[in-house]
C-alpha positions in Angstrom: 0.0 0.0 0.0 1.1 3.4 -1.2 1.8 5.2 2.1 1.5 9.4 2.9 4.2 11.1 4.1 2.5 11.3 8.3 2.8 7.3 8.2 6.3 7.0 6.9 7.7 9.4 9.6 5.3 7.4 12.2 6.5 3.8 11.0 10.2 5.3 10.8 9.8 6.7 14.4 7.5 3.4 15.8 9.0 1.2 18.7 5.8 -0.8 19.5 1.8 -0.5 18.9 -0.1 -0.2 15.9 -0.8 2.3 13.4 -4.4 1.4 13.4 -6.2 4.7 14.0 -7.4 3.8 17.3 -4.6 1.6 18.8 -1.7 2.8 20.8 1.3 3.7 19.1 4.8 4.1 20.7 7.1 6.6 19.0 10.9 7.1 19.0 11.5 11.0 19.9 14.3 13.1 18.4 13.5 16.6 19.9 11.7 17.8 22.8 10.9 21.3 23.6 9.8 23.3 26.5 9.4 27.2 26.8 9.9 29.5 30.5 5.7 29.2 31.6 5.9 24.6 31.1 9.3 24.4 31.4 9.6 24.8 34.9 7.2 22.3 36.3 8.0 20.0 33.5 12.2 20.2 34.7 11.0 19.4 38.7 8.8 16.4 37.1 12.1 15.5 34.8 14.3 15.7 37.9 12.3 13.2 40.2 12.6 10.7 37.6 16.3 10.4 39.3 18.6 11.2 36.0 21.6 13.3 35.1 21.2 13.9 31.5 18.2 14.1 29.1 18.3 11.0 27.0 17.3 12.5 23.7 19.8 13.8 20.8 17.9 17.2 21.2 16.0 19.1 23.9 16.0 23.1 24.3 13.9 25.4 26.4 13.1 28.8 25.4 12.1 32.0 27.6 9.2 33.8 26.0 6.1 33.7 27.5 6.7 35.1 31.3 9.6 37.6 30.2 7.7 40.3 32.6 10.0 40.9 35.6 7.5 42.9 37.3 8.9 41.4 40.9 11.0 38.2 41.5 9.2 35.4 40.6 9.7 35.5 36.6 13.3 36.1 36.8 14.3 33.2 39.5 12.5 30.9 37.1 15.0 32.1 34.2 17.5 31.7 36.1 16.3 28.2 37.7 15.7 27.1 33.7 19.5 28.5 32.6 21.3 26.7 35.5 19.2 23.1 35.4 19.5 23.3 31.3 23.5 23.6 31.9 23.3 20.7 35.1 21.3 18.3 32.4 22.3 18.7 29.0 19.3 21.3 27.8 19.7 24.2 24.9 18.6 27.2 26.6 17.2 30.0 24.3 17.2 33.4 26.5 14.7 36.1 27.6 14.3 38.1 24.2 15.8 36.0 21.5 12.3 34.9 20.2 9.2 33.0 20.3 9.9 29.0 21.0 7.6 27.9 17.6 9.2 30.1 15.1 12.5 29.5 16.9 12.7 26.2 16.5 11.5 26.8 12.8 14.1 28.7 12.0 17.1 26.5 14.1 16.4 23.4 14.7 13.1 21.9 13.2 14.2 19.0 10.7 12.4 17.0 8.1 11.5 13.6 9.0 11.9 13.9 12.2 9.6 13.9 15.7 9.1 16.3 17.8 7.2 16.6 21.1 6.6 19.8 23.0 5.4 21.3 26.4 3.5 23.6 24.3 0.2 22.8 22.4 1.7 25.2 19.4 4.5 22.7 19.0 3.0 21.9 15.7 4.4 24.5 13.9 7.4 22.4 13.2 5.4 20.3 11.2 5.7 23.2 8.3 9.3 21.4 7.5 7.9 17.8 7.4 8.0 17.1 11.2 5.8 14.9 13.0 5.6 17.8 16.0 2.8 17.2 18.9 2.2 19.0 22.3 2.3 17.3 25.2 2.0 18.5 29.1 5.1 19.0 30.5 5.0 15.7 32.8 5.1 14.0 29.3 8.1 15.7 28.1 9.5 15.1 31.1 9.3 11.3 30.3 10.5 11.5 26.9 13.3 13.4 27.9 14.2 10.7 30.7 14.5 8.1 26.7 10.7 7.3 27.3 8.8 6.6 23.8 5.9 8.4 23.1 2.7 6.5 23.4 -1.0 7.9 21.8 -3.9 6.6 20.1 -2.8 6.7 16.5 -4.5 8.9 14.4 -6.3 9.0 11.6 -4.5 10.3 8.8 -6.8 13.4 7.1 -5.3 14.8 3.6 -5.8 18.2 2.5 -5.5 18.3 -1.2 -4.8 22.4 -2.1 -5.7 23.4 -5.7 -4.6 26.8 -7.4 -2.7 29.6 -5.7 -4.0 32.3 -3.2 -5.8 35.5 -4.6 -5.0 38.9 -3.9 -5.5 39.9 0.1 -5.5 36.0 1.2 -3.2 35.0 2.9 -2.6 31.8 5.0 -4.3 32.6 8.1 -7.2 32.4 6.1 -6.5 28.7 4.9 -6.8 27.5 8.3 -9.7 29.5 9.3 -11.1 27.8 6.3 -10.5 24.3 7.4 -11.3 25.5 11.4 -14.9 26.8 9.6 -16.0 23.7 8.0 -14.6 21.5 11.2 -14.5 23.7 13.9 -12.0 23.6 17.3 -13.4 19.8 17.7 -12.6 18.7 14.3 -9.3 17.5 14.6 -9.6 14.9 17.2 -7.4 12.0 16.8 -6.6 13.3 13.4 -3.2 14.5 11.8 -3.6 17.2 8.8 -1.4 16.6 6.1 -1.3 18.9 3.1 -0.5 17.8 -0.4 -1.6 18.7 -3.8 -0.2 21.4 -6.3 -1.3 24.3 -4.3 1.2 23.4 -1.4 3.8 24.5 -3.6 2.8 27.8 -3.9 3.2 28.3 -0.4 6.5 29.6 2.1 7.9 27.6 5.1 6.4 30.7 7.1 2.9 30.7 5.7 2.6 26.3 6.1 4.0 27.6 9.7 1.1 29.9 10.5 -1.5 27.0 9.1 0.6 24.0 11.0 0.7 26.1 14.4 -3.2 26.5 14.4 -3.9 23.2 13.5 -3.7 22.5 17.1 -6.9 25.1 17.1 -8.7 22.1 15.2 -7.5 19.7 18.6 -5.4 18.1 15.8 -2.5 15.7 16.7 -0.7 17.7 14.2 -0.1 19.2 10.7 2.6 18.5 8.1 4.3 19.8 4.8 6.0 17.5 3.0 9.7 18.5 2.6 9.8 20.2 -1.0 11.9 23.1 -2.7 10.0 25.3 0.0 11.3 23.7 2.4 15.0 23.5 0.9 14.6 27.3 0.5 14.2 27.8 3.9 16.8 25.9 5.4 19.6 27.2 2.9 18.5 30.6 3.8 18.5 29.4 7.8 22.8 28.1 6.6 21.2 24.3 7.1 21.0 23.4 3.6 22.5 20.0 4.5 19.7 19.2 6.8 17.5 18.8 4.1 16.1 15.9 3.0 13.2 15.5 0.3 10.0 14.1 1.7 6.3 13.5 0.3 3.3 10.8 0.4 3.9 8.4 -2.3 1.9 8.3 -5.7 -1.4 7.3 -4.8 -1.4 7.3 -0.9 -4.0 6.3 1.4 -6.0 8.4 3.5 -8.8 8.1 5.8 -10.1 11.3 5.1 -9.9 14.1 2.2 -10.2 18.0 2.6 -10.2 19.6 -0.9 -9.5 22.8 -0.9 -9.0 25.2 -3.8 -6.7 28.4 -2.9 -7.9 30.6 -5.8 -11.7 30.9 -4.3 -10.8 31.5 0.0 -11.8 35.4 1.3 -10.7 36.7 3.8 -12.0 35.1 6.9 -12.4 36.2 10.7 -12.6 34.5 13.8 -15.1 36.0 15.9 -15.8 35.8 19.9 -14.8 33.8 22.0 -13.4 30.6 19.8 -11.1 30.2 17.1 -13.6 28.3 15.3 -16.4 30.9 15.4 -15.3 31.6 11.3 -17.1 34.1 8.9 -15.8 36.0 6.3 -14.5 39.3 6.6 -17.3 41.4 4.8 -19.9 39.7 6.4 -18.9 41.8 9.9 -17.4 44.9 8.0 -17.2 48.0 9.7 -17.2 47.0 13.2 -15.6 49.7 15.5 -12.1 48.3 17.0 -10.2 49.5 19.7 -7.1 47.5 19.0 -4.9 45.8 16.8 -2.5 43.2 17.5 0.3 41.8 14.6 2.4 38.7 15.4 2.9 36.2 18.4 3.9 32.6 17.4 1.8 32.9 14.5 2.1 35.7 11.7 5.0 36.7 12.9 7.6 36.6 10.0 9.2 38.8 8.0 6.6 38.4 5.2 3.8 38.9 7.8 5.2 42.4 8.9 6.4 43.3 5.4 2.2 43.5 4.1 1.0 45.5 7.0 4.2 47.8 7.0 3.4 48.4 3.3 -0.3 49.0 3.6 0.4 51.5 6.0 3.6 52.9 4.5 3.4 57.0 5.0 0.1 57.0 6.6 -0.8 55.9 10.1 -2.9 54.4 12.1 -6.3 55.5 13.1 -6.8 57.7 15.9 -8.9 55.7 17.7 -7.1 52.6 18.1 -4.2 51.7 19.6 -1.8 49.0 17.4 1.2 46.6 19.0 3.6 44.4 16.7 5.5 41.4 17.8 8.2 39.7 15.3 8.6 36.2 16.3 12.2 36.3 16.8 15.5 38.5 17.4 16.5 37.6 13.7 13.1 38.6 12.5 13.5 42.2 14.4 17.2 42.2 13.0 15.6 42.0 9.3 13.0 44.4 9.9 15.3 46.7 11.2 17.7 46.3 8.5 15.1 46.4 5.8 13.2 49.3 6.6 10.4 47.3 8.0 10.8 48.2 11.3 10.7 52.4 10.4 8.2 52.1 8.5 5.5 50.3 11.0 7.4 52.6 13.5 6.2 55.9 11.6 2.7 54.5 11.3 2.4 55.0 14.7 2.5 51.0 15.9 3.8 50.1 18.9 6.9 47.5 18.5 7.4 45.3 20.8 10.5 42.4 21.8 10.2 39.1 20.4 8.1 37.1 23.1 4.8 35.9 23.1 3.5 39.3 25.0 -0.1 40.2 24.4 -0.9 36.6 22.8 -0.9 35.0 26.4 -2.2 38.2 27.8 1.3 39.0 29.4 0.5 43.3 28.5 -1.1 45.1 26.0 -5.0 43.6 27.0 -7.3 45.7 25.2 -9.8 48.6 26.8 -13.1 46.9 28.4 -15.7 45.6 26.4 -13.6 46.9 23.7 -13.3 45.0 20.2 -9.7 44.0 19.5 -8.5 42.4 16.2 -5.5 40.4 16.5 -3.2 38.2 14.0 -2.7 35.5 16.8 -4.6 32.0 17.2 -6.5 32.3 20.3 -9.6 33.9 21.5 -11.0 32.5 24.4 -13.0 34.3 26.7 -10.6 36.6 29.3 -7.2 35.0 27.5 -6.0 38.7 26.5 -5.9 39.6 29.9 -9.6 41.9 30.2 -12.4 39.8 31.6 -14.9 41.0 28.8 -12.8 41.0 26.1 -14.1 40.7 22.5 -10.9 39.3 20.1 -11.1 38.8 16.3 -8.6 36.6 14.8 -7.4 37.5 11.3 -4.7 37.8 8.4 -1.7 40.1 8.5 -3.3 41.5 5.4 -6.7 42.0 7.2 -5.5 43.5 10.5 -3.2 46.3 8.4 -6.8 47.4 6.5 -8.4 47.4 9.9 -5.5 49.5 11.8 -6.2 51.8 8.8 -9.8 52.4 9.0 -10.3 51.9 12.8 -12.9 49.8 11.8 -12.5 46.2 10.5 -11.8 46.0 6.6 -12.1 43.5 3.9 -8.7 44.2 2.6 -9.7 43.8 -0.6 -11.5 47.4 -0.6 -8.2 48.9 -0.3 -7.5 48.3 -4.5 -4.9 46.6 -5.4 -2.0 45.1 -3.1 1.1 46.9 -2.2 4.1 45.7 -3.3 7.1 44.5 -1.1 10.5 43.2 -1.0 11.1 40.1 -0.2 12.8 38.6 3.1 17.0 38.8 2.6 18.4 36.2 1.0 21.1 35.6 4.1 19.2 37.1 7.1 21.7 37.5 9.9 22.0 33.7 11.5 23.3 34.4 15.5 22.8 31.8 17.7 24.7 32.9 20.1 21.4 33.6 22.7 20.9 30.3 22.6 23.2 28.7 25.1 24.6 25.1 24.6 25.0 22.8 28.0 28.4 22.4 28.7 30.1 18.5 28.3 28.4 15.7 31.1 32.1 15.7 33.0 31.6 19.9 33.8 27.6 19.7 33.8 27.7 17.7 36.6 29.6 20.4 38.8 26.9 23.3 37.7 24.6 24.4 40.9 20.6 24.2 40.2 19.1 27.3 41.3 16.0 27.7 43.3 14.0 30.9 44.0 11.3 30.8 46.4 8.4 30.5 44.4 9.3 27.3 43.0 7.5 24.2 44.6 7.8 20.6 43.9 4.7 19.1 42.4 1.5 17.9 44.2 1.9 14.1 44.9 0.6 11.3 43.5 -0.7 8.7 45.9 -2.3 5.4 44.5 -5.8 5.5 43.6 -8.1 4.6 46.3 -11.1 1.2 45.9 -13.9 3.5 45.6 -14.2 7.6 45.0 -16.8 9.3 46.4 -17.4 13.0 46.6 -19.7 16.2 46.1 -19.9 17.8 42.4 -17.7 20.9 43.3 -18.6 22.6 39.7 -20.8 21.8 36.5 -19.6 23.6 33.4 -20.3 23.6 29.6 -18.8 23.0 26.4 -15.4 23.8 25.6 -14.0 24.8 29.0 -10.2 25.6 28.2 -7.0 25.1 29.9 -7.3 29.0 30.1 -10.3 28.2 32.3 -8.5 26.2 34.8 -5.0 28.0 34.8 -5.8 31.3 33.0 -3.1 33.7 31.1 -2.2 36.9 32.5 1.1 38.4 34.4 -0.8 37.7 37.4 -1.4 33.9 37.6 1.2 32.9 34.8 4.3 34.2 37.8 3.0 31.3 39.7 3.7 28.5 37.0 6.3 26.8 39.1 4.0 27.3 42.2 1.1 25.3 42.3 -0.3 26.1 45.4 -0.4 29.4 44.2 -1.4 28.8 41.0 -4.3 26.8 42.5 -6.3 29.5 43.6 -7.4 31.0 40.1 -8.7 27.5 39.4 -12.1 28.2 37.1 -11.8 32.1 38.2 -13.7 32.8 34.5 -16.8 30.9 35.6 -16.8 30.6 39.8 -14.0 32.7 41.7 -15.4 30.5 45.0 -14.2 27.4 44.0 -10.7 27.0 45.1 -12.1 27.6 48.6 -15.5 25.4 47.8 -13.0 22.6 46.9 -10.7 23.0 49.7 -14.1 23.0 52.6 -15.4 20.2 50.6 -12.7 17.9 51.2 -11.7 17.4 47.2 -14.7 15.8 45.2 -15.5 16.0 40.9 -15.9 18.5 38.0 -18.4 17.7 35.9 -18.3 19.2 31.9 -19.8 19.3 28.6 -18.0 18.5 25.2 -14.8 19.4 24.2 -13.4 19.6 28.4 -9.7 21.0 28.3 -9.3 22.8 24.8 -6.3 24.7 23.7 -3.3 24.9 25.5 -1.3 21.7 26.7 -0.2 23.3 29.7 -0.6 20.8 32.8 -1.6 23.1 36.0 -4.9 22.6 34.1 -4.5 19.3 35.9 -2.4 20.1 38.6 -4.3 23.1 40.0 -7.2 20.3 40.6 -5.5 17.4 41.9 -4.2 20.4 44.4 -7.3 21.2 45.5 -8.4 17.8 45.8 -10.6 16.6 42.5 -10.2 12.6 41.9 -12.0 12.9 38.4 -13.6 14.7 35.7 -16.6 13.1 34.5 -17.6 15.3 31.0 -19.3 14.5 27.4 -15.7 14.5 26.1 -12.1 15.4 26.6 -9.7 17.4 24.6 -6.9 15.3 23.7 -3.9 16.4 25.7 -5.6 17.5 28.1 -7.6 14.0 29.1 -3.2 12.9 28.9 -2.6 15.0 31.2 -5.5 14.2 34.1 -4.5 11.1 33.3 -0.5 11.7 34.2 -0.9 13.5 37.2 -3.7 10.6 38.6 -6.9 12.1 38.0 -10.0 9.7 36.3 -11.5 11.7 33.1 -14.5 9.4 32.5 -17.3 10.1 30.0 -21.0 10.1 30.4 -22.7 7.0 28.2 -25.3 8.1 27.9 -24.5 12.1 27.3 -27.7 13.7 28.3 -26.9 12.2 31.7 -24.9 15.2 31.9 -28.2 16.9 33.0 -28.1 15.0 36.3 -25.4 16.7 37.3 -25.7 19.4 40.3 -23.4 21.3 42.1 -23.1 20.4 45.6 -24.6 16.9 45.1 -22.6 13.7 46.0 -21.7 10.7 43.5 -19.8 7.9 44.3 -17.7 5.6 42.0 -18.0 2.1 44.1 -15.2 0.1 43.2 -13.5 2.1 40.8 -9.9 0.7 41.0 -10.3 -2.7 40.5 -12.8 -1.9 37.7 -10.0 0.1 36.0 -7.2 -2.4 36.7 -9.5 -5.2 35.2 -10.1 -3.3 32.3 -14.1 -2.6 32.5 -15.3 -0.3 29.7 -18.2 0.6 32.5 -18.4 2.0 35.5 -21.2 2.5 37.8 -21.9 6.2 39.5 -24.4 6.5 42.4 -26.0 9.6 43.0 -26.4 9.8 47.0 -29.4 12.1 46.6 -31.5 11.0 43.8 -30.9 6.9 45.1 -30.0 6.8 41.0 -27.2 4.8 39.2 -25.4 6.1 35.7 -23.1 4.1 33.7 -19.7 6.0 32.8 -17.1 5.2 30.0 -13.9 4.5 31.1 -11.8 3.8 27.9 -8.3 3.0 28.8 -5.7 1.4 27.4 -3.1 -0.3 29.3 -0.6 1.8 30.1 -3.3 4.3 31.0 -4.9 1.9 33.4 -1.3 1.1 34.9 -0.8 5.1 35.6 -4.3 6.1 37.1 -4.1 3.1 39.4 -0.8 4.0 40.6 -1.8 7.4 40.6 0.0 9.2 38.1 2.8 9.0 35.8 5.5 9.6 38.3 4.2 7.1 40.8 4.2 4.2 37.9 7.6 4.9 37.1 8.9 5.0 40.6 6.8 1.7 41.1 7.9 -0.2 38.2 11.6 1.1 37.9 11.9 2.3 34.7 9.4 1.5 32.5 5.8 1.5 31.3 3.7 -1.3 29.3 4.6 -1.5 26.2 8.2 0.5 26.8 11.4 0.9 25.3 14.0 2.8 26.7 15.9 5.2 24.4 19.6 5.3 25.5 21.6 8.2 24.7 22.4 11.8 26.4 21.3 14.9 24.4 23.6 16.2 22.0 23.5 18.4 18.6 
């Protein structure tokens, strides 16, 4: 069978499992990465595990999303990440040198290769023929220590582009096209891989911007295949030799098509508060905005500045908004500079900002209250900018220029006919010199690990006890996010390596009582709709709860790294059979799960639930597979490995320190 290019890096990359969409599949790793607001939590999980050197030919960690040193807590986590990178053989990528995804494009990311990331964004890679997937940072953690990888494999969807992109469409709106017809629960289980003779009208930077939001679809990942583009690229990023040619073979299998034809996509919009609330541009026209956002780890590169600094080339922006740029990275803002980019946008009246992932994580710049803000980035969850009633519009480069223009948003396309701009340099200034290589094992080992207050050791994980039983501490509906349970902002993102701390903005967006409901309450369950634990793969999602006590999360259905991450740190995510059981569900109520352990160590797809009140019994999916039924029965990830010594079901340990 003639096989696309996701299932020759899989099969290249697979140490045991099946390929079956469905079945677990364990993956050799050749790269992990980590950035400042994961990385810290995800090091302390690394370091319990007992070893001295990452066991993977690559691993870096990049400062860029808590680079606000507003008091000590952001800078004592720097410095923790710098020294324990040098103690166990991590690249460390400093405060200011750039955002980790278009970093990592422009360094390290390889064809062919895999990738796995403390980061849900981590896809991005995937724009040079990587197999790149986010993980929680407990998971990385593993890999690091020469774990495989293990998932459900997914299904394999093509994405078959026809013709070339009109004037005033840009890539942004490819993936809002694909996010529009599937939505942010479309990608489950799924990896999107493009092909067809429209992927070679597109740059390594515009299959970037698609590959990083195809984790907006809850995709496993995207992926190019490894073409001229991507040859381009690398020579101009002095790696020519790292390239390799890669593509599906002549009449490749898939088990699901997208067709897609470039020549007839508008420019789209995201509207309030999901990234897969997609319309197209004209149909909201002329709505009054406040704000304008360029870059973060998506539209970020030279090309993406290069359109808006032309559209607004000697004029400026309106009045009555206020506009920020971010380049993605320090060679990005050296190109710009060089280029007359940087003056240009700078004249117009924008805002330039360093290279970090700023306003996208709501780490400054939050927009005016019940203000509208229109933003080139990928989120827009409700409260994510940093303003409780926020209203954010995602959109192209293109798209926000016409809009920072008008002070109202534009169909670009009214503006006539494009601007023209020169292209990116040819050899843009290569200096890796912010990005600090360990030193050799022998001199490692004598490096000091530094510790600033704020940094705590992760909640632990204690076996799973015969039976649960508890009060519903919270119902919510469908698609809660990560951003939900450990929300953005300067604020609560300082107390990433705390989770103590970090536990008492648990669900602030929906109940600000609940830290201190679940702390009287003794611990007890969340109940959710559909889609529980979208967007971001960070992992106080799940350690902010098993803090304050919850033993499960019982919802219509899970997120995918999320549910991993419950899951790691020893929390039960079970689903309702029968779905509108959901309605049962009330706050304060008790349910018990009688016999619960035994059920999951024997492998029952069933579990009863008792509701104390209503003398009533439900039946609750608990699809496991093995290894998952070995770690919630232990009580997390760390626990099994402690327990069993070094490996999992189904393991095979990867020998090896880092090196690159």
């Amino acid at each position: 069978m003639a096989k696309n290019l996701a299932r020759q890096v899989l099969e290249a990359h697979k140490v045991g499992g099946s390929l079956e969409p469905g079945q677990e599949i364990s993956i050799r790793l050749d790269q992990a990465l980590m950035q400042d607001a994961t990385g810290t939590m995800a090091c302390l999980q690394f370091e319990q595990l007992g070893l001295e050197r990452v066991q993977l030919p690559f691993a870096v960690v990049y400062v860029d999303h808590n680079i606000l040193q507003i008091d000590f807590k952001n800078p004592d986590d720097h410095r923790f990440l710098q020294s324990f990178a040098a103690r166990h053989g991590i690249w460390y990528s400093r405060p200011g040198n750039g955002i980790c995804h278009y970093l990592h494009l422009e360094r390290f990311a390889r064809p062919g290769q895999t990738l796995l990331g403390a980061d849900s964004h981590t896809t991005t890679a995937g724009a040079l023929g990587m197999i790149a997937i986010g993980a929680g940072g407990l998971d990385v953690a593993v890999a690091m220590a020469g774990h495989p990888f293990a998932m459900a494999a997914p299904g394999i969807v093509e994405v078959h582009l026809e013709g070339r992109l009109p004037d005033w469409v840009e890539a942004k709106d490819i993936i809002l096209e694909l996010l529009r017809r599937r939505s942010v629960r479309g990608g489950l289980g799924r990896i999107f891989e493009f092909a067809g003779p429209g992927v070679a009208t597109l740059t390594a930077t515009q299959r970037a911007t698609i590959c990083n939001m195809i984790a907006e679809l809850g995709a496993t990942a995207g992926i190019f295949p490894s073409d001229q583009q991507t040859q381009a690229w690398l020579k101009e990023q002095q790696r020519a030799d790292q390239f390799s040619p890669m593509a599906a073979e002549r009449g490749a299998e898939y088990d699901e098509r997208e067709e897609i034809d470039l020549s007839t996509l508008v420019p789209l919009v995201a509207k309030p508060h999901s990234p897969g609330n997609v319309v197209p541009v004209e149909e909201i026209a002329g709505l009054e905005v406040a704000q304008v956002c360029v870059g973060s780890s998506v539209n970020s590169s030279y090309e993406d500045l290069a359109v808006v600094a032309a559209v607004l080339k000697d004029r400026i922006v309106h009045p009555r908004l206020v506009m920020t740029v971010t380049p993605g990275s320090r060679q990005i803002l050296d190109t710009i500079a060089l280029s007359g980019v940087y003056h240009e946008l700078l004249n117009a009246g924008a805002r330039m900002l360093e290279p970090a992932c700023g306003p996208c994580v709501g780490m400054g710049q939050a927009p005016p209250s019940g203000a509208n803000s229109v933003r080139t980035f990928n989120r827009n969850f409700p409260g994510r900018s940093g303003t409780e009633d926020d209203n954010v519009y995602l959109v192209s480069p293109s798209t926000a220029a016409a809009t920072a223009l008008n002070g109202v948003l534009t169909d670009p396309r009214s503006l006539g006919r494009p601007p023209s701009f020169g292209g990116a340099p040819h050899d843009p200034a290569i200096d890796d010199r912010q990005i600090l290589a360990p030193p050799p094992a022998d001199e490692a080992r004598r490096v000091a690990v530094i510790r600033g207050p704020n940094i705590k050791p992760p909640p632990e994980h204690r076996p799973m006890a015969e039976s649960l039983k508890g009060r519903i501490l919270i119902v919510v509906g469908d698609d809660i996010s990560t951003g939900d349970l450990a929300p953005d902002g300067a604020t609560v993102m300082a107390y990433r390596s705390n989770v103590p701390a970090i536990a008492e903005f648990t669900f602030q967006h929906q109940d600000r009582t609940f830290p201190a409901r679940a702390r009287d309450w003794g611990g007890g369950f969340v109940v959710g709709g559909a889609n529980y634990g979208q967007g971001s793969s960070r992992e106080h999602a799940a350690l902010a709860p098993l803090q304050l006590g919850v033993k499960a999360v019982i919802a219509k259905s899970f997120a995918r790294i999320h549910r991993r991450n419950l899951i790691a740190q020893g929390i039960v995510p079970l689903t309702f059979d029968d779905p509108n059981d959901y309605r049962l569900a009330i706050q304060g109520e008790t349910w018990e799960l009688p016999g619960i352990r035994g059920a999951i160590d024997r492998g029952e797809a069933t579990i009863k639930a008792r509701i104390e009140e209503k003398q009533r019994e439900l039946r609750l999916r608990a699809d496991f597979s093995e290894r998952e039924r070995t770690v919630l029965v232990a009580g997390g990830l760390l626990a099994t490995l402690r327990h069993s010594g070094t490996t999992l079901p189904g393991d095979t340990v990867v020998s090896g320190a880092a090196e690159h």
